[in-house]
C-alpha positions as CSV (number, residue, x, y, z in Angstrom):
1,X,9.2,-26.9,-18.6
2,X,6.3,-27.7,-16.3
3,X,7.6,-26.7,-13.1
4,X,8.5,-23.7,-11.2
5,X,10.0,-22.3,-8.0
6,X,7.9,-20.8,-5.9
7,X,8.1,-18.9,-2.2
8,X,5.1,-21.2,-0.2
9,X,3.7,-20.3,3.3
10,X,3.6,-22.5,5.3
11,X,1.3,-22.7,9.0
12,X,3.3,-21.7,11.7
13,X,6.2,-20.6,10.2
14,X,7.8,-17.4,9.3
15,X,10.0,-17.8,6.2
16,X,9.2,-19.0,3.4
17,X,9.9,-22.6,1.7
18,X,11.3,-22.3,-1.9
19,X,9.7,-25.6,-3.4
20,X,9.0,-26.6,-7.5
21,X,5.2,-26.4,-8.1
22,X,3.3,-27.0,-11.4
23,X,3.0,-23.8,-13.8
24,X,-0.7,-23.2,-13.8
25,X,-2.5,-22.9,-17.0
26,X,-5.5,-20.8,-17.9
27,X,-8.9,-21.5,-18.3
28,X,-11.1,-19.4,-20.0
29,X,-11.0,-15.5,-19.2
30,X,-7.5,-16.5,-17.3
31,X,-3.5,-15.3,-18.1
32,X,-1.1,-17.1,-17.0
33,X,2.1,-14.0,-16.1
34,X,5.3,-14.6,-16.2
35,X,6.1,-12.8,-12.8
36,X,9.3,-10.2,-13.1
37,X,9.1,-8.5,-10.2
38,X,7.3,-8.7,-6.9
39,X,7.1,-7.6,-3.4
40,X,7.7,-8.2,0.3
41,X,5.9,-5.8,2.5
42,X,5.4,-5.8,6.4
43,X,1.9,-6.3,6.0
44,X,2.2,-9.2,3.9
45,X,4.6,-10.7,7.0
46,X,1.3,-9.1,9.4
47,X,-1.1,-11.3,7.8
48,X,0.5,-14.3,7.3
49,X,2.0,-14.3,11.1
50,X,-1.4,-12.9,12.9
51,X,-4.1,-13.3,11.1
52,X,-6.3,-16.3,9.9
53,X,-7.3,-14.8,6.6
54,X,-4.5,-16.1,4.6
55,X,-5.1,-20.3,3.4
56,X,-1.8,-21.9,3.8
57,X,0.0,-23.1,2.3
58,X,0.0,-20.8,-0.3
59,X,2.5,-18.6,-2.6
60,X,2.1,-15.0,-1.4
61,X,2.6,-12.0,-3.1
62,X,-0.2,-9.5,-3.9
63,X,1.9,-6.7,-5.8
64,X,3.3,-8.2,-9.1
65,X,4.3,-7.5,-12.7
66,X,5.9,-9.1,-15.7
67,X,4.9,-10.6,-18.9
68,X,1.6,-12.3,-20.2
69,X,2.7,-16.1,-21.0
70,X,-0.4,-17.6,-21.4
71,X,-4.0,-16.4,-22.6
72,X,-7.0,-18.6,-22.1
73,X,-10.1,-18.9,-24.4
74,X,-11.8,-16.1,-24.3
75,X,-9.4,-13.7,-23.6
76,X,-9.3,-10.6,-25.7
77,X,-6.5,-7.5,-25.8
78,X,-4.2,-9.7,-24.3
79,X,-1.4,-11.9,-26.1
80,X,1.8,-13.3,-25.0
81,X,4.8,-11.1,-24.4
82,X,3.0,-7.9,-23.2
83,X,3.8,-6.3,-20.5
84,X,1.5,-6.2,-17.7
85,X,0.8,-5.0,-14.0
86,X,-1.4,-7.1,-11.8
87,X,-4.5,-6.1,-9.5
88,X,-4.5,-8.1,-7.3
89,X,-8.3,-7.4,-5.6
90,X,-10.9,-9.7,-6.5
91,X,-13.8,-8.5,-6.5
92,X,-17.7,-9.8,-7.0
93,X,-18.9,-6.9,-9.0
94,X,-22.3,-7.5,-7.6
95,X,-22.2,-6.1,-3.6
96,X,-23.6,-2.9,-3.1
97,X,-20.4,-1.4,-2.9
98,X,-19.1,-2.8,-6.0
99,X,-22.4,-1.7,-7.7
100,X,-21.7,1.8,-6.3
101,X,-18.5,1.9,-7.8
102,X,-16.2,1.5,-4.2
103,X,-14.1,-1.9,-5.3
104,X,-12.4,-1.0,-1.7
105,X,-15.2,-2.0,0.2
106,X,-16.5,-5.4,-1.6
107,X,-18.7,-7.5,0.9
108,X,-16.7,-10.6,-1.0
109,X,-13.5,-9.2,-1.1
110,X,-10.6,-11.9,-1.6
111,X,-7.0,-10.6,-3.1
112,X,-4.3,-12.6,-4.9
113,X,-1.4,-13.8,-3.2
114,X,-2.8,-11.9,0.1
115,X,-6.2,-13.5,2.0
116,X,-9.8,-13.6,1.9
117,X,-11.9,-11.1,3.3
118,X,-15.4,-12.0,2.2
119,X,-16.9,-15.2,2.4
120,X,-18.9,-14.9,-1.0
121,X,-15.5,-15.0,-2.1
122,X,-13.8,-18.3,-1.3
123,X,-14.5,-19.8,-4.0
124,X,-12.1,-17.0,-6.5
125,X,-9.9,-17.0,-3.5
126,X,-8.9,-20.5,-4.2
127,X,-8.5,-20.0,-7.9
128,X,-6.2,-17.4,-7.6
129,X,-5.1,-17.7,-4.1
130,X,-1.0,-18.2,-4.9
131,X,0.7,-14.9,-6.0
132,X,3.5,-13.0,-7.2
133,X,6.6,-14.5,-5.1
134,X,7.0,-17.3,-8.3
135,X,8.2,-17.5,-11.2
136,X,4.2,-17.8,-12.9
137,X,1.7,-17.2,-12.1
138,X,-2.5,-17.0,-13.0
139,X,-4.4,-14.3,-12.8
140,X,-8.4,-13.5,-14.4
141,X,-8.0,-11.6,-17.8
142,X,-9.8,-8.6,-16.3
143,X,-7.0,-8.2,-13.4
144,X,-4.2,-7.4,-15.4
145,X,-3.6,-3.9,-17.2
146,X,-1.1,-3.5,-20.0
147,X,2.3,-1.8,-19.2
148,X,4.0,0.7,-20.7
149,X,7.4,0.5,-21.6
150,X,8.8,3.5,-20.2
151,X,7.5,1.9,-16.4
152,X,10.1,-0.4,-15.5
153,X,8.7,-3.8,-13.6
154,X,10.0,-3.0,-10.2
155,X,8.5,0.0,-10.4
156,X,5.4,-1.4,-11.5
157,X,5.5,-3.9,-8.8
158,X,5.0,-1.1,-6.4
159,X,1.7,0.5,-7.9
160,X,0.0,-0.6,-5.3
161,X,1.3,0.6,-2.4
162,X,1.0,4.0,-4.3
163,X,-2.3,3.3,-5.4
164,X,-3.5,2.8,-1.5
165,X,-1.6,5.9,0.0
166,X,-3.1,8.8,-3.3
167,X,-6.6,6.6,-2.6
168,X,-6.1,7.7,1.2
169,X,-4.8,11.1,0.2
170,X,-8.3,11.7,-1.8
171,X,-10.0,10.3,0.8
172,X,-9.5,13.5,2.9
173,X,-11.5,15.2,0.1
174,X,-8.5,17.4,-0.8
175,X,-8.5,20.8,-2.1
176,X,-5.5,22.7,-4.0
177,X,-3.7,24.4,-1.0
178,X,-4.8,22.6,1.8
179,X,-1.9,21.9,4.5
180,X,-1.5,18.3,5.1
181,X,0.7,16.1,7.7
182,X,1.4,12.4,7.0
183,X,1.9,10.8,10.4
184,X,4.3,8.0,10.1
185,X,5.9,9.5,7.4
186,X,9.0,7.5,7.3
187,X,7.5,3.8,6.3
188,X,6.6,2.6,2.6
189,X,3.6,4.3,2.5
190,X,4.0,7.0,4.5
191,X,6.8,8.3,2.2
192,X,4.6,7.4,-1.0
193,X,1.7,9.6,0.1
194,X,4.4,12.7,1.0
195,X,5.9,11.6,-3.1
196,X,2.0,12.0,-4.4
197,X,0.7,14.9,-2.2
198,X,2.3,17.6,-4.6
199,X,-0.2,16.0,-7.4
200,X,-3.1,17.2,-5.6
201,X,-1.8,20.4,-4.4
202,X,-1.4,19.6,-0.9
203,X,0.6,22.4,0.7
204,X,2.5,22.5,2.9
205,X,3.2,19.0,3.5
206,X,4.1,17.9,6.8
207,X,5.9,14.9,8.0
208,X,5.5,13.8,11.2
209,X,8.3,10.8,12.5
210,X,9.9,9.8,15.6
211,X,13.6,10.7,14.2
212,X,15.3,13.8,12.2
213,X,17.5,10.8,10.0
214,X,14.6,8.9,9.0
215,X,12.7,12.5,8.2
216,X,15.7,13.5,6.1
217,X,15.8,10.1,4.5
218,X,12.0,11.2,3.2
219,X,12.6,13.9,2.0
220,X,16.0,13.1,-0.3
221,X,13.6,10.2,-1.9
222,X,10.3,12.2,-2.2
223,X,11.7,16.2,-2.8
224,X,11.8,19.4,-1.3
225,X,8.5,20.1,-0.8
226,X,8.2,18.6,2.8
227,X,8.1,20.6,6.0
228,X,9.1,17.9,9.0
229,X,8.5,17.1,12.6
230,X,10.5,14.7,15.0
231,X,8.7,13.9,18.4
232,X,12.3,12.9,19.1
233,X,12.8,16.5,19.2
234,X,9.5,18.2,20.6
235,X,9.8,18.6,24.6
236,X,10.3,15.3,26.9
237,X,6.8,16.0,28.2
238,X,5.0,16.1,25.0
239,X,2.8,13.8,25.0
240,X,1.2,15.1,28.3
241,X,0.8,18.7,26.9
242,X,0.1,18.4,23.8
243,X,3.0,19.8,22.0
244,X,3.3,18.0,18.6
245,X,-0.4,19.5,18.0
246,X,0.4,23.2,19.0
247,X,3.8,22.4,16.2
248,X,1.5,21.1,13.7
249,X,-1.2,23.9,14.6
250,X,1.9,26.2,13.7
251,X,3.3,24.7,11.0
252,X,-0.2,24.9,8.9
253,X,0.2,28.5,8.5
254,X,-4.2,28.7,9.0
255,X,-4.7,27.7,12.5
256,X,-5.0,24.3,12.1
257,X,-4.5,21.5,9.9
258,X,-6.5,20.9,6.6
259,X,-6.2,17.1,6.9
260,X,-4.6,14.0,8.3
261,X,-2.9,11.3,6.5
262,X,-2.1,8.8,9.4
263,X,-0.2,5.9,9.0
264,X,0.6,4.8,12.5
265,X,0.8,0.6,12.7
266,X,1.4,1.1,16.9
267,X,0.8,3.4,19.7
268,X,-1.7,6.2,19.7
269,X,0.4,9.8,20.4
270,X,0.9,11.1,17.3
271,X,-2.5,10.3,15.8
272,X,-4.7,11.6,18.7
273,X,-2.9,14.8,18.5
274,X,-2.4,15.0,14.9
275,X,-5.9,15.1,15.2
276,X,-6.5,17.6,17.7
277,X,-4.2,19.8,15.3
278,X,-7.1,19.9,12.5
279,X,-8.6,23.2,12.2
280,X,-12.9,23.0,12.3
281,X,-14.2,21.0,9.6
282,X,-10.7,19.2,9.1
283,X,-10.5,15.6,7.8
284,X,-8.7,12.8,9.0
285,X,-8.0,9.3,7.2
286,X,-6.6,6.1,9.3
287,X,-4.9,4.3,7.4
288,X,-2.3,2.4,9.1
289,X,-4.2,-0.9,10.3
290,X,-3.2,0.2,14.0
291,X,-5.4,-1.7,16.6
292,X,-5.9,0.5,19.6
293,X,-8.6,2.2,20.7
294,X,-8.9,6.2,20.1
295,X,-9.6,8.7,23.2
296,X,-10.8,11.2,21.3
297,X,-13.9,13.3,23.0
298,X,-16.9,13.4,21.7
299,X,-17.3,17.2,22.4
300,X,-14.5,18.1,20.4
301,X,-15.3,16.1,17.5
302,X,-18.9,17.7,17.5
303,X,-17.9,21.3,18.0
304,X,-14.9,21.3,15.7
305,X,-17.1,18.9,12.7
306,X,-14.7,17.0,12.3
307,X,-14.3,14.0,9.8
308,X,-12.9,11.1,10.9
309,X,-12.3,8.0,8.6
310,X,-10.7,5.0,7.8
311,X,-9.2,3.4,4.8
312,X,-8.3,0.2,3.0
313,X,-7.4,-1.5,0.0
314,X,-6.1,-0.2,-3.5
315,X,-9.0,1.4,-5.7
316,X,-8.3,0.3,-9.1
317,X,-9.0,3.9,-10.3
318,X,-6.0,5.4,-8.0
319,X,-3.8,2.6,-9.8
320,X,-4.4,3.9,-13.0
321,X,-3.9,7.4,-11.8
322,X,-0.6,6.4,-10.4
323,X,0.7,4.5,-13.7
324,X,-0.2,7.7,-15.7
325,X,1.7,9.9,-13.7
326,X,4.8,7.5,-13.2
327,X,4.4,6.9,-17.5
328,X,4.2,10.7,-17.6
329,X,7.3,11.2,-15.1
330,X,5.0,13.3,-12.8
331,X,6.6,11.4,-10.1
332,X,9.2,8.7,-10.0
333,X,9.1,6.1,-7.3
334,X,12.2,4.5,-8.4
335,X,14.4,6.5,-5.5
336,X,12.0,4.3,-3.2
337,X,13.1,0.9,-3.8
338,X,15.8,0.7,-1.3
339,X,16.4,-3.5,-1.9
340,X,16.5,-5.9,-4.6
341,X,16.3,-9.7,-4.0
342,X,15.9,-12.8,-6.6
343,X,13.4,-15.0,-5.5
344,X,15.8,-17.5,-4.3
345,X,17.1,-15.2,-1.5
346,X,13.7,-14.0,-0.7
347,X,14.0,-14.8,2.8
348,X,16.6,-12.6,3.3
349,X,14.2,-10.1,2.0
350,X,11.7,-11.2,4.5
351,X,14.0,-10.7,7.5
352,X,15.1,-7.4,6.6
353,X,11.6,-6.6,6.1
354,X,10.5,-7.8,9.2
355,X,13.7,-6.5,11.4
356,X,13.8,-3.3,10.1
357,X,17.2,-3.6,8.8
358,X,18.6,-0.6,7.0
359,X,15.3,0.9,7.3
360,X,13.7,-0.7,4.1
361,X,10.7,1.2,2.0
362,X,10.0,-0.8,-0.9
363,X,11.5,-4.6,-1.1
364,X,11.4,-5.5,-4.9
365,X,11.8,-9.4,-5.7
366,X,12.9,-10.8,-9.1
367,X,11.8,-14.4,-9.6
C-alpha cells in the first residue's frame, strides 16, 4: 500500500475533502505514525476559517496518537509497533525562549497539522505541515513520546488540550489552597482545567458559565469538587453592578479570589469582573484567544498588584505531567470524550464541532 486517505484543507472552504495521498516516508531522525486517533477542536476550525497561518492545502490535525510504522536512520528508542503520542510544536531550540527553557513562546514556532507562527520556521513547517486527520503520518523522532498501555489512544489524543489548560493553571503560580474560578468553564478546556485543578490543590474551585445544565454537565464529567456560577442566574442587571464579582468575592471564602483561569473565546463580562473579584496580589491567566480589548483601570490594577497574563501553546513538560497522572489514574479524561467519528465521517465531526451540537468537549477521530 502506498496510499492513504486523508482529511485536506482546502482555501476557502470549510469541510474537509477526503482524498488518497502518498504515505510519507522518513528521512533521517523522522517516524512515520500510524495515526489511531485524532481530534477536531474549535480552534482548529478558528484557524483554518480566519486566519492566514495555516498553508493550504494541508491535512490538519495537531493532537494525534497511534503506532510507530516507520523509523528513519538515525532514529534511536523508537521501533515499529510502539505506541506513541505526538507533540505537535516544533520548535528551533535556539530562540531565547527555547534556550530559557519556555518551548511556549519560540520566536520560530510552527506546529504539526496546525500553522506557522514564526517565520524562522517555515521551512519545518513544510516538512511536517500535514497532521493527524490521516491515516499516516510523519513526525521528527524527537516529537513523539512512547505510550503506555494502560492510556488508551483517544485518550491520548487529547493530551494536549490538557497539557494547555494544567500549563495555564500553573501559570497563575498556584499554591495548595488557593480558591480558583475557571471562567468559561463549560468548553473543552474549561472543563479540563476544573478535571486538573484538584492536582494542584486548588480549592475551592469555581465554575463560572452562562447556564446551570451546562455547569452540571461539568461537574458529572470532572467530580464533586466544583462550586458553580450561572450569569443566567445572577440578577438581570448584572453586568452594570457588578454582581458576578461580589458572588465570586463570596464564594472564595478570603475576600477575594486567589486566581483566574479565563477561558472566554467572546465578549468581555465575565472576564473583567472575574477579575475585579481577585483579592490583592491575585493572578489572572487569559487563556481563551478572545480578541477584544480589556477596560480594566489602571488604578485598580496598581493598588490591588495585580498579575495579569496571557497564555498559549502546550509546554511539553505539562504533557508529561498529564500522561503520568492519566497512567497513574489521578485523573481520567475519558468521561470527556463526548463523540467518536472515523475519519471518513469527519465532517460530520466538524459540523458538530463548529455548531455546537449536543454541546461537544472533546471530538475523537479514528482514521
Amino acid at each position: 500500500m502506498t496510499t492513504m486517505l486523508a482529511a485536506r484543507a482546502h482555501p476557502g472552504e470549510q469541510f474537509f475533502r477526503l482524498e488518497q495521498v502518498d504515505i510519507p516516508a522518513p528521512a533521517a531522525h523522522e517516524v512515520v505514525v500510524r495515526v489511531r486517533a485524532a481530534s477536531v477542536t474549535r480552534g482548529l476550525l478558528a484557524l483554518w476559517y480566519f486566519t492566514p497561518y495555516i498553508e493550504l492545502p494541508s491535512t490538519l490535525g495537531h493532537e494525534a496518537a497511534g503506532e510507530v510504522a516507520a523509523v528513519g536512520p538515525g532514529v534511536t528508542g523508537l521501533r515499529e509497533g510502539q505506541r506513541v503520542l505526538v507533540h505537535s510544536a516544533l520548535t528551533c531550540g535556539i530562540c531565547r525562549a527555547c534556550l530559557a527553557g519556555d518551548d511556549t513562546l519560540c520566536e520560530n514556532l510552527s506546529v504539526m497539522g496546525y500553522g506557522l507562527y514564526g517565520e524562522g520556521g517555515r521551512d519545518r513547517y513544510r516538512r511536517y505541515k500535514d497532521g493527524g486527520l490521516a491515516e499516516y503520518m510523519l513526525v521528527p523522532a524527537l516529537n513523539v513520546s512512547l505510550l503506555p498501555d494502560s492510556v488508551s489512544f483517544d485518550v491520548a489524543a487529547k493530551i494536549g488540550t490538557i497539557a494547555g489548560s494544567l500549563g495555564a493553571l500553573r501559570a497563575t503560580c498556584p499554591q495548595a489552597g488557593d480558591s480558583l474560578a475557571v471562567v468559561a468553564a463549560t468548553g473543552a478546556a474549561g472543563t479540563a482545567a476544573v478535571l486538573c485543578a484538584p492536582l494542584l490543590g486548588l480549592d475551592p474551585v469555581i465554575a463560572v458559565s452562562r447556564t446551570p445544565d451546562s455547569l452540571r454537565r461539568t461537574a458529572q464529567v470532572t467530580g464533586d469538587h466544583l462550586v458553580s456560577v450561572a450569569t443566567s442566574e445572577l440578577d438581570a442587571d448584572w453586568t452594570e453592578r457588578g454582581k458576578l464579582t461580589q458572588r465570586l468575592q463570596q464564594l472564595s471564602g478570603d475576600g477575594g479570589l486567589d486566581a483566574v483561569v479565563d477561558f472566554m473565546p467572546l465578549g468581555l463580562d465575565e472576564t473583567v469582573q472575574a477579575i475585579e473579584a481577585l483579592r490583592p496580589g491575585g493572578r489572572a491567566v487569559l487563556v481563551g484567544g478572545n480578541q477584544v480589548r480589556l477596560p480594566l483601570a489602571y488604578g485598580q490594577l496598581m493598588r490591588n498588584q495585580w498579575s495579569v497574563r496571557g497564555f498559549r501553546g502546550t509546554p511539553r513538560a505539562a504533557e508529561r505531567e498529564v500522561l503520568q497522572h492519566i497512567a497513574a489514574g489521578t485523573i481520567d479524561p475519558t468521561p470527556l470524550i463526548t463523540h467518536r467519528y472515523p475519519l471518513r465521517d469527519v465532517n460530520d465531526a466538524v459540523r458538530r464541532v463548529h455548531n455546537r451540537e449536543d454541546s461537544p468537549l472533546f471530538v475523537v477521530i479514528n482514521p
